[in-house]
C-alpha positions in Angstrom: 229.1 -173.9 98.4 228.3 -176.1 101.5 225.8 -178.8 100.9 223.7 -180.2 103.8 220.6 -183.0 104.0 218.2 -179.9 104.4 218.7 -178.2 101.3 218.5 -181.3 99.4 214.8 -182.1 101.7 214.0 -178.5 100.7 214.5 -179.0 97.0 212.7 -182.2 96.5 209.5 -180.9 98.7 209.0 -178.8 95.4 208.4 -181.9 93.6 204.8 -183.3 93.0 204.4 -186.6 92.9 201.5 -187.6 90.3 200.2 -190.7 92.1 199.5 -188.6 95.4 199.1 -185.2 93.9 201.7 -184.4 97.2 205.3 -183.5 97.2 208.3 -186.3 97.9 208.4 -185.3 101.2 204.6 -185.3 101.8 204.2 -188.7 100.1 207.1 -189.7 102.3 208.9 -191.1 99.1 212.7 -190.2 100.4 214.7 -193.1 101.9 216.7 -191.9 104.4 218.5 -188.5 105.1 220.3 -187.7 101.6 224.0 -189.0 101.5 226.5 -185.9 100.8 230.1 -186.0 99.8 231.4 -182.8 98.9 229.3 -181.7 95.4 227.9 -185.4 95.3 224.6 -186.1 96.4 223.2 -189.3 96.7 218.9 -189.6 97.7 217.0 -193.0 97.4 213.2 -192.5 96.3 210.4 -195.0 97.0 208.1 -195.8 94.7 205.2 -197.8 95.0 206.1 -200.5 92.2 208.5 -201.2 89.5 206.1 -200.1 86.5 205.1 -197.1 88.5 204.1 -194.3 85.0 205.4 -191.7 86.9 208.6 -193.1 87.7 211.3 -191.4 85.0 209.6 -188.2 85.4 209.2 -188.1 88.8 213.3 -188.8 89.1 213.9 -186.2 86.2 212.1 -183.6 88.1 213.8 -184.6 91.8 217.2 -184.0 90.1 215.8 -180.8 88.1 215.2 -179.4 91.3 218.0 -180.0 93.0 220.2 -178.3 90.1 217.4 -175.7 89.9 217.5 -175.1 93.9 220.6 -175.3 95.0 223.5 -175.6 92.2 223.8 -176.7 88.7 227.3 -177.9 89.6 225.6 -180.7 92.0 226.0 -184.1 90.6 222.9 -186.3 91.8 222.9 -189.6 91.9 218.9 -191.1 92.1 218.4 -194.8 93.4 215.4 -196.1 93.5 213.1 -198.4 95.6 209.6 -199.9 95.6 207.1 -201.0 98.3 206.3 -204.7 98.1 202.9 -205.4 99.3 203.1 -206.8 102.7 202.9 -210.4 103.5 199.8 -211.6 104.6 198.8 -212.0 108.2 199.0 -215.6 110.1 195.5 -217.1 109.7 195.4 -215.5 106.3 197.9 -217.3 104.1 197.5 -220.0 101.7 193.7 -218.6 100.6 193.7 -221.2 97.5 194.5 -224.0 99.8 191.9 -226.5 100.6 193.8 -229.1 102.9 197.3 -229.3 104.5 198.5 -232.4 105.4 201.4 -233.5 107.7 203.7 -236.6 107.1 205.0 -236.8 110.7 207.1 -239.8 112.2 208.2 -239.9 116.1 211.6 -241.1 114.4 213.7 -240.9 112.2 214.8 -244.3 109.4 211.4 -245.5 109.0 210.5 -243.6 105.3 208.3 -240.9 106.6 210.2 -238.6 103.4 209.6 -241.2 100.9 206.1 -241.8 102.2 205.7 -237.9 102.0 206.8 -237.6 98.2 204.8 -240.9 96.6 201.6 -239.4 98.6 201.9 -236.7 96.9 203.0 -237.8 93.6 200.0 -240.4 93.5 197.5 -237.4 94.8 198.8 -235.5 91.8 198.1 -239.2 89.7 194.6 -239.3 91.0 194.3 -235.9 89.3 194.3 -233.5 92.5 196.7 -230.1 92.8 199.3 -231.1 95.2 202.2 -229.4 96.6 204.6 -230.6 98.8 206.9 -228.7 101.0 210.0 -230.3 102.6 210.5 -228.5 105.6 213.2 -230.9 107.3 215.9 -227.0 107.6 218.5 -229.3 108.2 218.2 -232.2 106.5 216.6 -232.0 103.1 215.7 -234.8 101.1 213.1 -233.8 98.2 215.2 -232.2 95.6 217.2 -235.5 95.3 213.8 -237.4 95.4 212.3 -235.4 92.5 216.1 -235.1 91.0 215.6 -231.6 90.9 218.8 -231.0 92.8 220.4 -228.6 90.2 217.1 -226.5 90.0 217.3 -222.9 90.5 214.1 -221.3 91.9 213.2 -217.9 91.1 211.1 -214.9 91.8 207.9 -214.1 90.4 205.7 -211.0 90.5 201.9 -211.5 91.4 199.8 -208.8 92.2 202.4 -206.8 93.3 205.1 -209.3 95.7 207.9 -211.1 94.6 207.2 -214.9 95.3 209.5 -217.9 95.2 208.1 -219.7 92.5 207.6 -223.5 93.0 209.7 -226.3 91.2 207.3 -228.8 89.5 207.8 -232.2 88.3 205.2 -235.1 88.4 202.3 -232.8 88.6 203.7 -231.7 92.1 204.7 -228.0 93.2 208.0 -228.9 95.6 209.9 -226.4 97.8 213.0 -227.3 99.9 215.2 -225.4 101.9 217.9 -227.3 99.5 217.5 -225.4 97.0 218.9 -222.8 98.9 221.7 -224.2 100.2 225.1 -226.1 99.1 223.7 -230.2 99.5 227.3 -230.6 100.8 227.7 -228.6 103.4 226.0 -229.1 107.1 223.4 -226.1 107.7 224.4 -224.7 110.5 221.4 -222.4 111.7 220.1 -221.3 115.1 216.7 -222.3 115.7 215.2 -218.4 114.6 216.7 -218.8 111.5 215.3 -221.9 110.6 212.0 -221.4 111.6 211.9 -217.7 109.1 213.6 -219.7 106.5 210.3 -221.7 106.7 207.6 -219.1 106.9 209.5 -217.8 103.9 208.9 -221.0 102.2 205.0 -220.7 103.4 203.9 -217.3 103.1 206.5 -215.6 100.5 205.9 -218.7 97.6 203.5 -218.7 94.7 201.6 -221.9 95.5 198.4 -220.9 93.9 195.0 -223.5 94.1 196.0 -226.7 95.7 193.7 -229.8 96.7 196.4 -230.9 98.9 199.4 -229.2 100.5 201.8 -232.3 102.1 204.2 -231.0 104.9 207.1 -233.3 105.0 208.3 -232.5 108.4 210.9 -233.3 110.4 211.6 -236.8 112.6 210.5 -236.5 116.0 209.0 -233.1 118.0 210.7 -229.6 117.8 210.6 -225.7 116.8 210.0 -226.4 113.2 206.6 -228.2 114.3 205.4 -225.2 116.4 206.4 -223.0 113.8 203.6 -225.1 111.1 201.3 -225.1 113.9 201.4 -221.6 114.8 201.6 -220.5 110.6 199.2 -223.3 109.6 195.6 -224.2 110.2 196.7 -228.4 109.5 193.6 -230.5 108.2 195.4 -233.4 110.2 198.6 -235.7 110.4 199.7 -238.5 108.9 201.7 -240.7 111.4 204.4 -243.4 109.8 206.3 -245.7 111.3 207.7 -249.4 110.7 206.3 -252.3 112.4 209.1 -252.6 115.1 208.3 -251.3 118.8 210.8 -249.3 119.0 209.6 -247.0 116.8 205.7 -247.4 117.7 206.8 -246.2 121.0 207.7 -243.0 119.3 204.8 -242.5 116.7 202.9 -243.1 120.6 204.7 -240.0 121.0 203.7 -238.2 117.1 200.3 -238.7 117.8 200.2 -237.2 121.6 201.8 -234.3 120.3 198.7 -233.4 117.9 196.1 -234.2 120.2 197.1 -231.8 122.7 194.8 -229.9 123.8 196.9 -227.3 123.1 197.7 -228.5 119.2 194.4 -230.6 118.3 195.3 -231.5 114.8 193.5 -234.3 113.6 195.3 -237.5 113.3 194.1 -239.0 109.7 195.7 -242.3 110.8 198.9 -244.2 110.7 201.1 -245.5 107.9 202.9 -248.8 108.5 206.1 -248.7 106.3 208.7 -251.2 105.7 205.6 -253.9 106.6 207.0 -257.0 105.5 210.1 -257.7 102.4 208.9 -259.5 99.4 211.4 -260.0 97.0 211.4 -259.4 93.8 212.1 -263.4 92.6 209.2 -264.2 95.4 206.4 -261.5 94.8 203.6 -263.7 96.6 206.4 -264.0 99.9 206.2 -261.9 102.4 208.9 -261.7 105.3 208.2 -259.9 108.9 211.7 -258.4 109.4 210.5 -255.8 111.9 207.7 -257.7 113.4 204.2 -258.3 112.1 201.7 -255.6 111.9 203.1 -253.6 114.6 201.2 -250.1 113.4 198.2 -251.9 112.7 198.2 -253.3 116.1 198.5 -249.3 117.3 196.2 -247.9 115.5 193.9 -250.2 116.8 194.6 -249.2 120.4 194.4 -245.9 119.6 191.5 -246.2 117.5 192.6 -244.5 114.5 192.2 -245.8 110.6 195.5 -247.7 109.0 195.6 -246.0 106.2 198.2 -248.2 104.3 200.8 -251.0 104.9 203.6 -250.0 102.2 206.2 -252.9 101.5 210.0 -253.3 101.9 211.5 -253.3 98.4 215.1 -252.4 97.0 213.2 -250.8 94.3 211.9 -247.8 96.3 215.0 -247.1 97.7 216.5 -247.6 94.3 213.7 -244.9 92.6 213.9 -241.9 95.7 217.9 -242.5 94.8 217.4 -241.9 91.2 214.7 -239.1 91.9 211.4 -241.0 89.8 209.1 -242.5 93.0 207.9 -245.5 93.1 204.7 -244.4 93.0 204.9 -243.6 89.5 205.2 -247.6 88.6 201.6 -248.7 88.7 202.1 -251.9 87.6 204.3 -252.2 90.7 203.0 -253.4 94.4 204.2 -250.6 96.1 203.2 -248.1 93.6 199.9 -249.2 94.1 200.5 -249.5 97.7 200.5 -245.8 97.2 197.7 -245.2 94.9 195.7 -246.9 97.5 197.1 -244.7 100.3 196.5 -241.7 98.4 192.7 -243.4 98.1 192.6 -243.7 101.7 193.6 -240.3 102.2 191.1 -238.8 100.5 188.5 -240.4 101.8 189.6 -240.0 105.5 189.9 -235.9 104.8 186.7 -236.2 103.7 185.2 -237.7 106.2 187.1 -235.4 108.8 185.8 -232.0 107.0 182.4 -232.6 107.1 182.3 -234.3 110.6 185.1 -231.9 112.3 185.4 -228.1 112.4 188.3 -226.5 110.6 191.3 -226.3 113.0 192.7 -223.2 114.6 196.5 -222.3 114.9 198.4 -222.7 117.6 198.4 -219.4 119.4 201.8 -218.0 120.8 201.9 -217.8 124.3 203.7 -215.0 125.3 204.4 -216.1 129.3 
């Protein structure tokens, strides 16, 4: 006996699926043409979900048929698949999300990460729903910040798609690209793969309700920043820098790339970091080591709110390396450096939603 694809087709279109009331081939359940190697056959079936009712019967019957059909002596081999619903459209992602937020810096050594994470940590304090996505591809920094580096994410199912469920720790839902990677090892990705490592990460994740979603993005201007702004309707950005013009010259260049006319996020304001040292034997001293109110001066000119000036201390370095923020001192004055930024935050989102219409994505230009 000589087996071909057709006989197999033939067989199975005198199964009825119960769901559709149709045949396989009608409901267009079979994957593929049906792999034959001599008396083997091998057919893949789709199914709509994995706790389908009519999913060992319907398998039972297909091979039935086939033995019924064509020859008992067949041995059939059934694999089986299962339509994921599909992910939703640009412009309709994130439904439970009330404001996105962008940590941008034109640079990169001035804090904009650890800025990032004690914003969000002291939101989460203040008793919003925050998550925070670090979408620096190539150089992550949150798991270590959260010391969460030996997490393992996993899949979820909700309402019928597998989603990456958040890590959370300090009342924050975090997602890095390190989790997904070997810390060690450079990532080495072209720019496409990058930027649908990052929608993933967006649309494909199980963020739920959130008061605030922070975007920790990377230093400077580049694909990963069109890719928020044509997946993401931003609320506005959040420009840091240090005092030092050498880096204001660059947050010059943050802040021109979201008012394009092309872009038009909102810019919330600017976050001086690394304003002045006081050390820890000296809290009342304060020492301009990369100038004096350099951001302050800037957002002056550009006529945007200073939303906080966050101090140099060894201790937040010393927390973001042990993975517990800063923020989460209180008694501390850079932890309540951050409370009060997370205040000012707030307030200015506030102020910006019922003054200034929702923003629109970036659309792709095709030319």
């Amino acid at each position: 006996m000589t087996l071909y694809p057709k006989l197999i087709i033939d067989a199975l279109a005198t199964v009825t699926y119960a769901g559709t009331k149709k045949n396989l081939i009608e409901s267009e359940m079979l994957v593929d043409t049906p792999s034959i190697n001599g008396n083997k056959v091998k057919i893949v079936l789709l199914f709509p979900r994995e706790t389908d009712p009519f999913l060992k019967s319907t398998v039972k019957a297909a091979e039935a048929a086939i033995h019924y059909h064509i020859s008992p002596d067949v041995e059939v081999t059934i694999e089986t698949e299962f339509k994921s619903k599909p992910r939703p459209e640009v412009g309709k992602l994130l439904p439970e999300v009330k404001n996105i937020i962008a940590v941008s810096s034109g640079k990169g050594g001035v804090g904009k990460s650890t800025v990032a994470a004690n914003l969000a940590v002291s939101l989460a304090r203040l008793g919003y729903k925050v998550g925070l996505l670090d979408t620096d591809i190539f150089g992550p920094s949150m798991p270590k910040m959260f010391d969460v580096e030996h997490e393992r994410v996993y899949a979820v199912d909700i309402d019928g798609r597998q989603l990456i469920e958040p890590i959370e720790k300090y009342g924050v839902k975090m997602l890095s690209i390190g989790f997904f990677v070997n810390p060690d090892t450079a990532t080495l990705w072209r720019g496409g793969m990058a930027t649908s490592a990052l929608k993933q990460l967006i649309a494909d994740a199980n963020w739920g309700a959130l008061d605030y979603f922070i975007l920790d993005t990377p230093p400077g201007t580049s694909d990963i920043h069109l890719t928020l702004l044509q997946t993401l309707a931003i609320t506005g950005a959040i420009i840091v820098s240090t005092p030092q013009q050498v880096a204001l010259a660059d947050a010059r260049k943050g802040i021109d790339m979201y008012r394009n006319e092309k872009v038009n996020v909102p810019i919330l304001g600017l976050v001086e970091n690394m304003a002045y040292f006081t050390p820890a034997e000296l809290p009342n001293n304060k020492y301009y080591i990369f100038g004096k109110d350099g951001c302050k001066q800037l957002a002056e000119q550009m006529k945007l709110p200073l939303l906080a000036q966050i101090p140099l201390v060894a201790s937040v370095c010393e927390s973001g390396d042990q993975g517990k923020p800063i923020s989460l001192d209180s008694n501390s004055v850079t932890g309540q450096s951050f409370l009060s930024l997370a205040q000012s935050v707030v307030t200015v989102v506030n102020r910006r939603n019922k003054n200034m219409a929702p923003t629109k994505i970036v659309g792709i230009n095709q030319s």
